[in-house]
C-alpha positions in Angstrom: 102.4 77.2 115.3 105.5 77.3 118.0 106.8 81.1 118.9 107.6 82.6 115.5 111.9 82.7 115.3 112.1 85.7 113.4 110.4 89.1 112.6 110.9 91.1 109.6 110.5 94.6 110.3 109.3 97.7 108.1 111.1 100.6 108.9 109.7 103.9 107.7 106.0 104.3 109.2 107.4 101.7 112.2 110.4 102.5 113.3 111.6 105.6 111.7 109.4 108.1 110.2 109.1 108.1 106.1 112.2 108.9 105.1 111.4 110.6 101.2 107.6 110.4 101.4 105.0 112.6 99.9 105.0 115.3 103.1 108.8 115.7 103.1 108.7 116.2 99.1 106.4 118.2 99.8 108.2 120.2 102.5 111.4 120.0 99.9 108.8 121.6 97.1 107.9 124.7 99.3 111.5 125.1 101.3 113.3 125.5 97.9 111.0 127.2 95.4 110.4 123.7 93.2 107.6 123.5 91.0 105.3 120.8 92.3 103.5 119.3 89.2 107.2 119.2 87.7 108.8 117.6 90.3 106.4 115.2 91.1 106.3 114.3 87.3 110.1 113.3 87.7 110.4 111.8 91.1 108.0 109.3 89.9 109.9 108.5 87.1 113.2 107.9 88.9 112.0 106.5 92.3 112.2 102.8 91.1 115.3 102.8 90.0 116.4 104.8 93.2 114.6 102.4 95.6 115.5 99.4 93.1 119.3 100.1 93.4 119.7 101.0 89.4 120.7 104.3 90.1 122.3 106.5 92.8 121.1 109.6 94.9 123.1 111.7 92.7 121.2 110.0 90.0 118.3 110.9 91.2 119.2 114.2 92.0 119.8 114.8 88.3 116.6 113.8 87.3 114.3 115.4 89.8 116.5 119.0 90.6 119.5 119.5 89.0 118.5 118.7 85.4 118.3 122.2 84.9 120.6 125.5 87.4 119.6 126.4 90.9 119.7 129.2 93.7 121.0 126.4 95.4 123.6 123.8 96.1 123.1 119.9 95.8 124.5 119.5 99.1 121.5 122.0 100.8 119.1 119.9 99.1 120.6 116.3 100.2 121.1 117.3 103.7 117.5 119.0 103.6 116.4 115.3 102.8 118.4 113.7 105.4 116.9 115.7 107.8 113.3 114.9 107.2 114.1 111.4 109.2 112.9 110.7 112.8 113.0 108.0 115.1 109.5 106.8 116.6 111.1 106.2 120.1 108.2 104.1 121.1 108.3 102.0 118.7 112.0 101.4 118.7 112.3 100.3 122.5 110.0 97.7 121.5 111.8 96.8 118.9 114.9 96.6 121.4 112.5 94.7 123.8 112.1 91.9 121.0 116.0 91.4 119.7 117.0 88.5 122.1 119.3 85.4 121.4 117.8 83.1 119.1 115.5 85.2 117.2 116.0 86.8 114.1 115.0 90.5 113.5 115.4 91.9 109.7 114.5 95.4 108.9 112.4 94.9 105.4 111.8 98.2 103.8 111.8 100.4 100.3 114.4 102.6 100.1 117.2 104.0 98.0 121.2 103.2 99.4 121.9 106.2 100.6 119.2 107.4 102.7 118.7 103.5 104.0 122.8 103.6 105.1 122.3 107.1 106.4 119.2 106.0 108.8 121.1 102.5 109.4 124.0 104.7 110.6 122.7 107.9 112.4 119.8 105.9 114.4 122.1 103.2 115.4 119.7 100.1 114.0 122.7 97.6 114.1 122.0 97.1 117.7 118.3 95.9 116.7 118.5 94.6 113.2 120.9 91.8 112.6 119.6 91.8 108.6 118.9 95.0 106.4 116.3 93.1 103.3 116.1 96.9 101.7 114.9 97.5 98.4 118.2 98.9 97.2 120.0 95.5 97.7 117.0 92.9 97.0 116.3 94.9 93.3 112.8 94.0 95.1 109.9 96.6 96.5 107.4 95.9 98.4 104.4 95.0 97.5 105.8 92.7 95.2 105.1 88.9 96.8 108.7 88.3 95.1 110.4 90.5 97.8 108.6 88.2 100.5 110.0 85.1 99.0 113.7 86.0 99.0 113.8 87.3 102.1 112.6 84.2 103.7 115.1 82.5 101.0 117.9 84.8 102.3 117.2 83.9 106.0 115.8 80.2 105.2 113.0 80.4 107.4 109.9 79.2 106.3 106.7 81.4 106.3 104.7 80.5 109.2 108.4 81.0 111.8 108.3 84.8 110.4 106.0 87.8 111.2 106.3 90.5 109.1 105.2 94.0 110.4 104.6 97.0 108.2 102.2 100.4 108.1 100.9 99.7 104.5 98.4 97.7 103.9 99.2 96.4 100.4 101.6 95.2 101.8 101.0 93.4 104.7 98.2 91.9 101.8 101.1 91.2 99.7 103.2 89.2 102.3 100.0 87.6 103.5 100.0 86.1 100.1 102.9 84.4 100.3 101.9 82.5 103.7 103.5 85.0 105.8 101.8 86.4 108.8 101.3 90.1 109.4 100.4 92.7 111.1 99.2 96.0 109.8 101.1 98.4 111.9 98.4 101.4 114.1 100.3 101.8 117.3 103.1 100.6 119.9 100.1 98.9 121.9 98.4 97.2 118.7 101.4 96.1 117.4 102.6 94.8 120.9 99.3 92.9 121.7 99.4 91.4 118.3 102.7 90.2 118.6 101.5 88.5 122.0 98.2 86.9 120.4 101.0 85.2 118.0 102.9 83.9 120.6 105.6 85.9 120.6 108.1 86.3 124.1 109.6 89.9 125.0 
């Protein structure tokens, strides 16, 4: 195939660090006194609909922490999630090293609205990312094939002028399945010789 024209991008694990992953819950469960079976019990109820766009942060809030009164504000808690994001600084100069006129670059990632806007916004991923395919606005996650298929409908590109990058390898197997080639995310090198071996130009 000729140089692929566009690359769809995971964020958290890539980019950015996990935003609400299992290590910052679990940082959340020991910084504010939460009871870890309990909370676990509920996030995993409510984290589709969170990362699916059916219901807000708030929402969530109300089902995970403040079903029930607490030592401490809502607005501690939020901003203690927030926080839990980095940038991989590596990984985004490369990133910057790839956007160039006539290629498409789509951040593709699971996440609920307000966290994705808030890492959109504070890490300043409108100079990279001319496309934000998140979870939240599809009412799609990842590793469903489905997500795969509208994004390439979204951006009408067919599957073999895309490579899709992400950390997880269900799905980089999921997009796979849909024709799409992908790269299971290790390193800054990997990913960058990778990217060469499919012909891709920095």
């Amino acid at each position: 195939m000729g140089e692929p024209c566009a690359l769809f991008i995971d964020l958290g694990g890539v980019v950015l660090s996990n935003g609400w992953d299992r290590a910052a819950r679990q940082r959340a469960v020991e910084h504010f006194g939460l009871d870890a079976d309990e909370f676990r019990q509920r996030h995993d109820q409510a984290v589709n609909g969170w990362e699916l766009g059916r219901i807000t942060l708030e929402e969530y809030l109300d089902r995970t922490v403040f079903y029930c009164p607490r030592p401490f504000s809502r607005e501690a808690f939020r901003s203690f999630m927030l926080a839990q994001s980095r940038v991989e600084p590596e990984a985004l100069a490369l990133v910057g090293r790839l956007a160039r006129p006539g290629r498409l670059l789509a951040a593709l990632n699971n996440e609920g609205a307000e966290l994705n806007e808030y890492r959109i916004r504070t890490f300043g991923l409108r100079r990279y990312f001319r496309l934000f395919l998140s979870s939240c606005y599809l009412g799609l996650r990842k590793p469903d094939p489905q997500i795969f298929r509208l994004a390439l409908q979204l951006t009408q590109c067919s599957p073999d002028e895309v490579v899709f990058v992400d950390d997880r390898a269900e799905n980089v197997e999921a997009a796979r399945s849909v024709g799409l080639p992908a790269i299971h995310y290790q390193n800054v090198r990997q990913l960058e010789a990778e990217l060469r071996q499919l012909g891709i130009e920095f």
